[in-house]
C-alpha positions as CSV (number, residue, x, y, z in Angstrom):
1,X,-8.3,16.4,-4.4
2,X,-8.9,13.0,-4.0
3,X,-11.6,11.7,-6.7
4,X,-12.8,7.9,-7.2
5,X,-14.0,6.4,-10.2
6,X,-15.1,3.1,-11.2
7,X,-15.0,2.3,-14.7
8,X,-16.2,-1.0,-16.0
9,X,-15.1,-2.4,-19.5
10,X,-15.3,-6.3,-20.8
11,X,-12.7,-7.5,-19.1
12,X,-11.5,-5.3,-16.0
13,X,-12.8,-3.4,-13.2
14,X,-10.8,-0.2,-12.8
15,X,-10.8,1.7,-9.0
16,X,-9.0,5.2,-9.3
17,X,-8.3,6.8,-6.6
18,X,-6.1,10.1,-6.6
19,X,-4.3,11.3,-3.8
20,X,-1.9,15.1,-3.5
21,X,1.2,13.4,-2.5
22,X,3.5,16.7,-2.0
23,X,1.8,20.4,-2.7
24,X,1.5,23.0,-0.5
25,X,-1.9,23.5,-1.5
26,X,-4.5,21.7,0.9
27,X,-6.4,18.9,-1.3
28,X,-9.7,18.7,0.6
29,X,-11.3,20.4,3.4
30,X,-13.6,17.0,4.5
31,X,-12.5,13.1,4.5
32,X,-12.6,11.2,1.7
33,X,-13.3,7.4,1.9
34,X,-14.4,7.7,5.3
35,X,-17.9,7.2,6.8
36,X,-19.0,10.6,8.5
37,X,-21.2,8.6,11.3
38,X,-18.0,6.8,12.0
39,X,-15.7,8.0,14.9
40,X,-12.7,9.6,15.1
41,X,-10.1,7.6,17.0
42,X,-7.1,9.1,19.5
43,X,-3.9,7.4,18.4
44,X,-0.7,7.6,20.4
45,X,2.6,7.5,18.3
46,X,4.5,4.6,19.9
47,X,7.6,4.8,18.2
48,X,9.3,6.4,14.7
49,X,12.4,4.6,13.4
50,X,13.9,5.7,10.4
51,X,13.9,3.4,7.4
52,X,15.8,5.1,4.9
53,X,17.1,9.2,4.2
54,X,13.6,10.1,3.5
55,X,11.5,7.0,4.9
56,X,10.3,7.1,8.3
57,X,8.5,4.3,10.6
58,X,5.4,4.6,12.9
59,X,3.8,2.6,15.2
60,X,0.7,3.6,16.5
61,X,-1.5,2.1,19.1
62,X,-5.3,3.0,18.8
63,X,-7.7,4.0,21.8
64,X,-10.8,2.1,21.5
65,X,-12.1,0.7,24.2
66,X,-15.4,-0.5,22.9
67,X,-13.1,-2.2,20.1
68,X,-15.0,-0.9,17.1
69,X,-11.6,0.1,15.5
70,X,-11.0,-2.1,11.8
71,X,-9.7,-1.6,8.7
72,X,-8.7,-4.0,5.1
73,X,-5.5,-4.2,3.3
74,X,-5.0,-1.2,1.4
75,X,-7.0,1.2,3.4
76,X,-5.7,4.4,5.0
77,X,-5.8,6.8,8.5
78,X,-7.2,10.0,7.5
79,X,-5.6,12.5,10.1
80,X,-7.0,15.3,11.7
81,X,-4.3,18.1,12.5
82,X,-5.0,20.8,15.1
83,X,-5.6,23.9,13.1
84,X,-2.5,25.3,15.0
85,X,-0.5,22.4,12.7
86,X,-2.3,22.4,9.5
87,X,-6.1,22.3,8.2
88,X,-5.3,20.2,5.6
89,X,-6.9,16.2,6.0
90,X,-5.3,13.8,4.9
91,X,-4.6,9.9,4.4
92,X,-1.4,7.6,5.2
93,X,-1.6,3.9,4.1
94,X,-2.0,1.2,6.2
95,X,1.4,-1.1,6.0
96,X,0.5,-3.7,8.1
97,X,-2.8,-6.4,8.0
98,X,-5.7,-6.9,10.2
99,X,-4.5,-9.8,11.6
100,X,-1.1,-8.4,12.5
101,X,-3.0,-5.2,14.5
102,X,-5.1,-8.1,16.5
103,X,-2.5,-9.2,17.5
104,X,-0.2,-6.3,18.3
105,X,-2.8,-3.3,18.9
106,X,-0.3,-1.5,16.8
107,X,-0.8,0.5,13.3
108,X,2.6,0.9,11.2
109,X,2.8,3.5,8.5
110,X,5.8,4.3,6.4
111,X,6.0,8.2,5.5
112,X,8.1,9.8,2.9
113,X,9.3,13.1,3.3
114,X,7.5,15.5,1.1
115,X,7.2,19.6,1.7
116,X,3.4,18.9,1.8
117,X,2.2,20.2,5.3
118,X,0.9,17.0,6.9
119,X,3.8,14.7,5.4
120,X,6.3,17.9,6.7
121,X,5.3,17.9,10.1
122,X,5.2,14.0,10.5
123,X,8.4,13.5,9.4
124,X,10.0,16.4,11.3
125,X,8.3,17.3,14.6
126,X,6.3,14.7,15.2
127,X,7.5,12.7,18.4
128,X,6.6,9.5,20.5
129,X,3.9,9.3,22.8
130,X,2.2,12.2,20.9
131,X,-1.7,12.0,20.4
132,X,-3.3,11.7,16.9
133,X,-7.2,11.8,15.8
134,X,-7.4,9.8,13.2
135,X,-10.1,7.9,11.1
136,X,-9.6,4.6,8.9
137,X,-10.9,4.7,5.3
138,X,-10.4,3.9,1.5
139,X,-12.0,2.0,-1.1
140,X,-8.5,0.6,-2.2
141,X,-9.1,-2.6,-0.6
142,X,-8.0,-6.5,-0.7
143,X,-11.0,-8.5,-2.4
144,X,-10.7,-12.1,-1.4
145,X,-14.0,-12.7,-2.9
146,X,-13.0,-11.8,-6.2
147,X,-10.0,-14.1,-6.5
148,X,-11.9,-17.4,-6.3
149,X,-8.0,-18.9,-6.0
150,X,-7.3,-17.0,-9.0
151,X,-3.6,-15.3,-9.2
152,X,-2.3,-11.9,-7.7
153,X,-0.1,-9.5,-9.2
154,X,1.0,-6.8,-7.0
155,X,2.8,-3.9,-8.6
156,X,4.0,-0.9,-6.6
157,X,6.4,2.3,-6.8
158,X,7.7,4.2,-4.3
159,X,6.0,5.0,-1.2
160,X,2.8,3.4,-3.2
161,X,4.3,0.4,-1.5
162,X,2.6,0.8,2.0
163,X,-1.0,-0.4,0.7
164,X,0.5,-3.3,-1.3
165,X,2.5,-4.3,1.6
166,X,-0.1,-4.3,3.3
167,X,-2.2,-6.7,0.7
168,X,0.9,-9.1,0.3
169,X,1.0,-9.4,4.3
170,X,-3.0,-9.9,4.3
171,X,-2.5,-12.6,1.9
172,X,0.4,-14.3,3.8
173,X,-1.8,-14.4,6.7
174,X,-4.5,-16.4,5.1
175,X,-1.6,-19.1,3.5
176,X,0.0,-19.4,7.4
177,X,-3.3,-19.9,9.0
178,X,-4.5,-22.4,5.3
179,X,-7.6,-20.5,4.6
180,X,-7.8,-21.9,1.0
181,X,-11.3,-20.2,0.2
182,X,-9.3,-16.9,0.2
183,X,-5.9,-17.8,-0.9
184,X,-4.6,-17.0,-4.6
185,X,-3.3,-19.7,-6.9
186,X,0.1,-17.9,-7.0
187,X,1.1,-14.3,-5.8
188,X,3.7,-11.8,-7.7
189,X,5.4,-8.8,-6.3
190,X,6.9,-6.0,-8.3
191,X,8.3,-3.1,-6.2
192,X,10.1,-0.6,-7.8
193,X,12.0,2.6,-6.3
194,X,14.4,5.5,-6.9
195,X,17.3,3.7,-4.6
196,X,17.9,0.9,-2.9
197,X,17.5,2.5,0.2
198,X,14.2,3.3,-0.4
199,X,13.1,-0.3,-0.9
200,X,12.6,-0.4,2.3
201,X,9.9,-3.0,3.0
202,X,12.1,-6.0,1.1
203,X,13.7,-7.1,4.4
204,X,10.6,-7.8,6.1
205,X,8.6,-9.3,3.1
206,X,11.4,-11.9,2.3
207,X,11.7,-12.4,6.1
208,X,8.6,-13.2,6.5
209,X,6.8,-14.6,3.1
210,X,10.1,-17.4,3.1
211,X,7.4,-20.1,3.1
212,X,5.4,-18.6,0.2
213,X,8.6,-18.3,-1.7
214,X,9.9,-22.1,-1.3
215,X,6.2,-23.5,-1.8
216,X,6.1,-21.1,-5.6
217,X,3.6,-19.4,-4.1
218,X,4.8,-16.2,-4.1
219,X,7.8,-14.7,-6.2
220,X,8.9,-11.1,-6.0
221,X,11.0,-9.1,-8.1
222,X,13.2,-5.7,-6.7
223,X,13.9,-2.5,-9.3
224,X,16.2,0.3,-8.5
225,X,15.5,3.3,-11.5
226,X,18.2,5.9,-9.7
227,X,21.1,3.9,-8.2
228,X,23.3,1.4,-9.8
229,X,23.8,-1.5,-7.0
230,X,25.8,-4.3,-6.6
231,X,22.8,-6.6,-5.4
232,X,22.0,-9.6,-7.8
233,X,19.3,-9.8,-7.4
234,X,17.8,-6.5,-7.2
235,X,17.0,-5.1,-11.3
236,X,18.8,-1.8,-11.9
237,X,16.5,-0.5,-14.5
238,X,12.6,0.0,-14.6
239,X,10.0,-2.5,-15.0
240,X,9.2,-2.9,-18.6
241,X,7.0,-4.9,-21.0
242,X,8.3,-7.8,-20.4
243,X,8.4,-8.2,-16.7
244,X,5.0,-7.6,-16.7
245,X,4.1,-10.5,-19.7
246,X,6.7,-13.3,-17.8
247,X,4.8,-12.4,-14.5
248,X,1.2,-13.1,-15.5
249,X,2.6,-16.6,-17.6
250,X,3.6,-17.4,-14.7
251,X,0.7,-16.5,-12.3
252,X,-1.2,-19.1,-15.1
253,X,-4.3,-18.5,-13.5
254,X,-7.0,-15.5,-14.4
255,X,-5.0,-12.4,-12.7
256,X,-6.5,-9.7,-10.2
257,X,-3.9,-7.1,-10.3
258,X,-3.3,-4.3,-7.4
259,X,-1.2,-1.5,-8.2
260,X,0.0,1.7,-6.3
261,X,2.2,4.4,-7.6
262,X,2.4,7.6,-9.2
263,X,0.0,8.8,-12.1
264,X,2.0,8.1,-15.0
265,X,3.4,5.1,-14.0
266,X,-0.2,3.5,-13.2
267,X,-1.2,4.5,-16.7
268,X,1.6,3.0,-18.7
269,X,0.8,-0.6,-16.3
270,X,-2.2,-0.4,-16.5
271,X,-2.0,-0.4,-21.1
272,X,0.1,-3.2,-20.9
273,X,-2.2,-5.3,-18.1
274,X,-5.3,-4.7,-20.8
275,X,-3.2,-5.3,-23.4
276,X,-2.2,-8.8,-21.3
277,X,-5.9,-9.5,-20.9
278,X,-5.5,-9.3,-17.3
279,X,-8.8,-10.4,-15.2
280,X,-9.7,-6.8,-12.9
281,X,-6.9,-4.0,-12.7
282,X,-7.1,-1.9,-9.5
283,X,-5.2,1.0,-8.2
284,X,-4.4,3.6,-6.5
285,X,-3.2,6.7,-8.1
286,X,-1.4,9.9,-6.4
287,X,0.1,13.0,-7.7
Protein backbone atom coordinates (compact mmCIF):
# COMPACT_ATOMS: atom_id res chain seq x y z
CA UNK A 1 0.00 0.00 0.00
CA UNK A 2 0.97 3.23 -0.83
CA UNK A 3 0.70 5.73 2.39
CA UNK A 4 1.80 9.59 2.49
CA UNK A 5 2.96 11.40 5.34
CA UNK A 6 4.05 14.78 5.90
CA UNK A 7 6.14 15.31 8.87
CA UNK A 8 7.34 18.70 9.81
CA UNK A 9 10.40 19.30 12.19
CA UNK A 10 12.65 22.66 12.62
CA UNK A 11 14.43 22.41 9.78
CA UNK A 12 12.93 19.97 7.04
CA UNK A 13 9.74 19.15 5.40
CA UNK A 14 9.65 15.37 4.89
CA UNK A 15 7.02 13.84 1.96
CA UNK A 16 6.87 9.90 2.30
CA UNK A 17 5.46 8.21 -0.09
CA UNK A 18 5.61 4.30 -0.22
CA UNK A 19 5.21 2.39 -3.23
CA UNK A 20 5.05 -2.08 -3.61
CA UNK A 21 7.72 -2.18 -6.15
CA UNK A 22 7.74 -6.25 -6.77
CA UNK A 23 5.07 -8.53 -4.70
CA UNK A 24 2.61 -10.52 -5.99
CA UNK A 25 0.17 -9.29 -3.66
CA UNK A 26 -2.01 -6.32 -5.13
CA UNK A 27 -1.15 -3.01 -3.00
CA UNK A 28 -4.38 -1.10 -3.45
CA UNK A 29 -7.69 -1.66 -4.93
CA UNK A 30 -8.30 2.40 -5.73
CA UNK A 31 -5.67 5.17 -7.03
CA UNK A 32 -3.63 6.85 -4.83
CA UNK A 33 -2.43 10.46 -5.59
CA UNK A 34 -5.00 10.85 -8.09
CA UNK A 35 -8.06 13.13 -8.21
CA UNK A 36 -11.26 10.82 -8.53
CA UNK A 37 -13.21 13.72 -10.57
CA UNK A 38 -10.24 13.63 -12.84
CA UNK A 39 -10.40 11.44 -16.07
CA UNK A 40 -9.00 8.63 -17.12
CA UNK A 41 -6.84 9.04 -20.29
CA UNK A 42 -6.43 6.29 -23.40
CA UNK A 43 -2.69 6.04 -24.03
CA UNK A 44 -1.27 4.27 -26.99
CA UNK A 45 2.24 2.60 -26.52
CA UNK A 46 4.30 4.14 -29.32
CA UNK A 47 7.35 2.36 -28.99
CA UNK A 48 9.45 0.09 -26.21
CA UNK A 49 13.21 -0.03 -26.60
CA UNK A 50 15.21 -1.84 -24.33
CA UNK A 51 17.66 0.08 -22.14
CA UNK A 52 19.39 -2.41 -20.31
CA UNK A 53 18.85 -6.64 -19.30
CA UNK A 54 16.06 -5.57 -17.11
CA UNK A 55 15.26 -1.80 -18.16
CA UNK A 56 12.72 -1.20 -20.72
CA UNK A 57 11.66 2.22 -22.64
CA UNK A 58 8.18 3.56 -23.37
CA UNK A 59 6.81 6.12 -25.22
CA UNK A 60 3.40 6.87 -24.98
CA UNK A 61 1.28 9.39 -26.79
CA UNK A 62 -1.96 10.56 -24.75
CA UNK A 63 -5.54 11.02 -26.29
CA UNK A 64 -6.89 14.20 -25.22
CA UNK A 65 -8.42 16.09 -27.34
CA UNK A 66 -9.77 18.79 -25.13
CA UNK A 67 -6.02 19.06 -23.91
CA UNK A 68 -6.77 18.81 -20.19
CA UNK A 69 -3.91 16.19 -19.94
CA UNK A 70 -0.75 17.71 -17.31
CA UNK A 71 1.42 16.51 -14.98
CA UNK A 72 4.91 17.96 -12.70
CA UNK A 73 8.23 16.43 -12.40
CA UNK A 74 8.14 13.62 -10.26
CA UNK A 75 4.57 12.60 -10.72
CA UNK A 76 3.37 9.20 -11.95
CA UNK A 77 0.55 7.33 -14.55
CA UNK A 78 -1.55 5.20 -12.47
CA UNK A 79 -2.62 2.29 -14.83
CA UNK A 80 -5.75 0.72 -15.09
CA UNK A 81 -5.42 -3.08 -16.34
CA UNK A 82 -8.32 -4.93 -17.75
CA UNK A 83 -9.35 -7.43 -15.15
CA UNK A 84 -8.45 -10.13 -17.78
CA UNK A 85 -4.54 -8.73 -17.14
CA UNK A 86 -4.46 -7.86 -13.50
CA UNK A 87 -6.70 -5.86 -10.90
CA UNK A 88 -4.02 -4.55 -9.30
CA UNK A 89 -3.51 -0.22 -9.88
CA UNK A 90 -0.64 0.96 -10.08
CA UNK A 91 1.91 3.94 -10.79
CA UNK A 92 4.98 4.25 -13.18
CA UNK A 93 7.09 7.49 -12.90
CA UNK A 94 7.08 10.13 -15.17
CA UNK A 95 10.86 10.33 -16.91
CA UNK A 96 10.49 13.05 -18.92
CA UNK A 97 9.29 17.09 -18.13
CA UNK A 98 6.30 19.00 -19.00
CA UNK A 99 7.95 20.98 -21.42
CA UNK A 100 9.44 18.04 -23.20
CA UNK A 101 5.64 16.27 -23.56
CA UNK A 102 4.47 19.92 -25.10
CA UNK A 103 6.55 19.54 -27.29
CA UNK A 104 6.57 15.91 -28.36
CA UNK A 105 2.92 14.68 -27.19
CA UNK A 106 4.87 11.77 -25.89
CA UNK A 107 5.18 10.30 -22.16
CA UNK A 108 8.46 8.11 -21.54
CA UNK A 109 8.64 5.74 -18.67
CA UNK A 110 11.45 3.46 -17.82
CA UNK A 111 10.25 -0.03 -16.33
CA UNK A 112 12.31 -2.52 -14.48
CA UNK A 113 11.52 -5.94 -14.57
CA UNK A 114 9.99 -7.14 -11.41
CA UNK A 115 7.57 -10.56 -10.91
CA UNK A 116 4.94 -7.97 -9.68
CA UNK A 117 1.83 -8.34 -12.01
CA UNK A 118 1.57 -4.93 -13.65
CA UNK A 119 5.61 -4.48 -13.96
CA UNK A 120 5.39 -8.44 -15.44
CA UNK A 121 3.14 -7.89 -18.11
CA UNK A 122 4.70 -4.49 -19.15
CA UNK A 123 7.85 -5.75 -19.64
CA UNK A 124 6.90 -8.94 -21.29
CA UNK A 125 3.67 -8.81 -23.34
CA UNK A 126 3.05 -5.50 -23.65
CA UNK A 127 3.49 -4.35 -27.39
CA UNK A 128 3.34 -1.07 -29.59
CA UNK A 129 0.36 0.56 -30.65
CA UNK A 130 -1.41 -1.17 -27.69
CA UNK A 131 -4.13 1.00 -25.65
CA UNK A 132 -3.59 1.97 -22.03
CA UNK A 133 -6.12 3.86 -19.49
CA UNK A 134 -4.21 5.66 -17.45
CA UNK A 135 -4.42 8.61 -14.93
CA UNK A 136 -1.47 11.10 -13.93
CA UNK A 137 -0.90 11.64 -10.11
CA UNK A 138 1.54 12.04 -7.13
CA UNK A 139 2.36 14.36 -4.56
CA UNK A 140 6.20 13.79 -5.26
CA UNK A 141 6.53 16.81 -7.14
CA UNK A 142 9.25 19.68 -8.27
CA UNK A 143 8.68 22.83 -6.08
CA UNK A 144 10.07 25.78 -7.80
CA UNK A 145 8.56 28.00 -5.27
CA UNK A 146 10.36 26.61 -2.46
CA UNK A 147 13.86 27.09 -3.93
CA UNK A 148 13.89 30.86 -4.02
CA UNK A 149 17.39 30.14 -6.21
CA UNK A 150 18.48 28.10 -3.40
CA UNK A 151 20.50 24.72 -4.37
CA UNK A 152 19.28 21.15 -5.50
CA UNK A 153 20.47 17.91 -4.47
CA UNK A 154 19.05 15.10 -6.32
CA UNK A 155 19.78 11.73 -5.01
CA UNK A 156 18.44 8.53 -6.67
CA UNK A 157 18.83 4.51 -6.72
CA UNK A 158 17.80 2.30 -9.04
CA UNK A 159 14.70 2.57 -10.99
CA UNK A 160 13.97 5.51 -8.30
CA UNK A 161 15.74 7.36 -11.06
CA UNK A 162 12.67 7.99 -13.36
CA UNK A 163 11.05 10.81 -11.06
CA UNK A 164 14.52 12.53 -10.45
CA UNK A 165 15.19 12.35 -14.05
CA UNK A 166 12.38 13.76 -14.56
CA UNK A 167 13.09 16.90 -11.92
CA UNK A 168 16.76 17.31 -13.28
CA UNK A 169 15.18 17.64 -16.93
CA UNK A 170 12.42 20.14 -15.46
CA UNK A 171 15.12 22.07 -14.10
CA UNK A 172 17.20 22.10 -17.31
CA UNK A 173 14.34 23.36 -19.04
CA UNK A 174 13.89 26.53 -17.01
CA UNK A 175 18.14 27.20 -17.24
CA UNK A 176 17.70 26.78 -21.39
CA UNK A 177 14.65 28.95 -21.67
CA UNK A 178 16.61 31.59 -18.41
CA UNK A 179 13.76 31.56 -16.16
CA UNK A 180 15.81 32.78 -13.10
CA UNK A 181 12.68 33.11 -10.73
CA UNK A 182 12.74 29.28 -10.76
CA UNK A 183 16.21 28.26 -11.38
CA UNK A 184 18.48 26.77 -8.34
CA UNK A 185 21.85 28.42 -7.42
CA UNK A 186 23.58 25.07 -8.35
CA UNK A 187 22.09 21.54 -8.99
CA UNK A 188 23.81 17.96 -7.79
CA UNK A 189 23.02 14.66 -9.10
CA UNK A 190 23.80 11.37 -7.36
CA UNK A 191 22.52 8.26 -9.12
CA UNK A 192 23.43 5.09 -7.87
CA UNK A 193 22.72 1.39 -9.36
CA UNK A 194 23.45 -2.28 -9.14
CA UNK A 195 25.48 -2.13 -12.72
CA UNK A 196 26.45 -0.05 -15.06
CA UNK A 197 24.06 -1.15 -17.35
CA UNK A 198 21.44 -0.10 -15.27
CA UNK A 199 22.47 3.50 -15.14
CA UNK A 200 20.69 3.93 -17.90
CA UNK A 201 19.65 7.55 -17.96
CA UNK A 202 23.52 8.95 -17.78
CA UNK A 203 23.74 9.13 -21.60
CA UNK A 204 20.97 11.42 -22.02
CA UNK A 205 21.50 13.56 -18.87
CA UNK A 206 25.19 14.38 -19.83
CA UNK A 207 24.00 14.76 -23.45
CA UNK A 208 21.80 17.08 -22.73
CA UNK A 209 22.60 19.11 -19.27
CA UNK A 210 26.41 19.85 -21.17
CA UNK A 211 25.56 23.51 -20.70
CA UNK A 212 24.72 23.19 -16.97
CA UNK A 213 27.82 21.19 -16.52
CA UNK A 214 30.45 23.83 -18.22
CA UNK A 215 28.52 26.88 -16.56
CA UNK A 216 28.99 24.85 -12.67
CA UNK A 217 25.69 24.70 -12.60
CA UNK A 218 25.07 21.26 -12.38
CA UNK A 219 27.61 18.42 -11.39
CA UNK A 220 26.71 14.80 -11.26
CA UNK A 221 28.26 12.00 -9.77
CA UNK A 222 27.69 7.96 -11.18
CA UNK A 223 27.92 4.75 -8.46
CA UNK A 224 28.00 1.20 -9.50
CA UNK A 225 27.43 -1.10 -5.97
CA UNK A 226 27.50 -4.64 -8.09
CA UNK A 227 29.95 -4.42 -10.93
CA UNK A 228 33.44 -3.43 -10.91
CA UNK A 229 33.92 -1.11 -14.22
CA UNK A 230 36.58 0.28 -16.04
CA UNK A 231 34.87 3.81 -16.38
CA UNK A 232 36.68 6.72 -14.55
CA UNK A 233 34.57 8.29 -13.87
CA UNK A 234 31.76 6.22 -12.77
CA UNK A 235 32.41 5.36 -8.49
CA UNK A 236 32.49 1.56 -7.90
CA UNK A 237 31.32 1.55 -4.44
CA UNK A 238 28.13 3.21 -2.72
CA UNK A 239 27.50 6.65 -1.86
CA UNK A 240 28.64 7.29 1.60
CA UNK A 241 29.03 10.11 4.16
CA UNK A 242 31.16 11.96 2.56
CA UNK A 243 29.68 12.34 -0.91
CA UNK A 244 26.90 13.52 0.58
CA UNK A 245 28.87 16.37 2.98
CA UNK A 246 31.32 17.56 -0.30
CA UNK A 247 27.96 17.82 -2.29
CA UNK A 248 25.94 20.19 -0.16
CA UNK A 249 29.60 22.44 0.44
CA UNK A 250 29.47 22.73 -2.74
CA UNK A 251 25.78 23.51 -3.51
CA UNK A 252 26.79 26.60 -0.84
CA UNK A 253 23.43 27.70 -0.86
CA UNK A 254 20.33 26.48 1.62
CA UNK A 255 19.69 22.83 0.01
CA UNK A 256 16.16 21.39 -1.10
CA UNK A 257 16.96 17.83 -1.54
CA UNK A 258 14.80 15.18 -3.71
CA UNK A 259 15.46 11.63 -3.23
CA UNK A 260 14.04 8.32 -4.78
CA UNK A 261 15.01 4.89 -3.82
CA UNK A 262 14.37 1.99 -1.81
CA UNK A 263 13.33 2.12 1.93
CA UNK A 264 16.49 1.61 3.63
CA UNK A 265 18.51 3.51 1.52
CA UNK A 266 16.16 6.75 1.92
CA UNK A 267 16.44 6.33 5.65
CA UNK A 268 20.18 6.10 5.96
CA UNK A 269 20.18 9.66 3.34
CA UNK A 270 17.93 11.08 4.82
CA UNK A 271 20.10 10.84 8.82
CA UNK A 272 23.01 12.18 7.21
CA UNK A 273 20.87 15.22 5.17
CA UNK A 274 19.51 16.25 8.90
CA UNK A 275 22.55 15.65 10.33
CA UNK A 276 24.01 18.18 7.27
CA UNK A 277 21.33 20.64 8.23
CA UNK A 278 19.90 20.33 4.90
CA UNK A 279 16.95 23.02 4.20
CA UNK A 280 13.63 20.48 3.20
CA UNK A 281 14.31 16.68 2.52
CA UNK A 282 11.72 14.99 0.17
CA UNK A 283 11.27 11.61 -1.13
CA UNK A 284 9.89 8.92 -2.43
CA UNK A 285 10.06 5.68 -0.78
CA UNK A 286 9.15 2.04 -2.29
CA UNK A 287 9.47 -1.47 -1.10
Amino acid sequence: MRRLIYQKTNRSIINITLRMASSNRSNRSNSFGTNDIDPIYEATVQSIKTLSPTIKQFYLSINDPLKTFHFQPGMFLDFYFPSSITSIITGFSICNSPIDYSETGLIELAIKETDYPPTKYMFHQCKTNEKLSIKPGGNFTYHSSLTNNDSILLICAGIGANPIVSILRHIRDLYEIKNSSSTPYRVQFLYTASTKDDLVFRPSIDLSCQQMIKDNVLRTNYFVTRDINDDIKINNRRINITDLQQATEWLEKPVTTYLCGPSSFIDWTETILKNLHVKNIFYEKWW
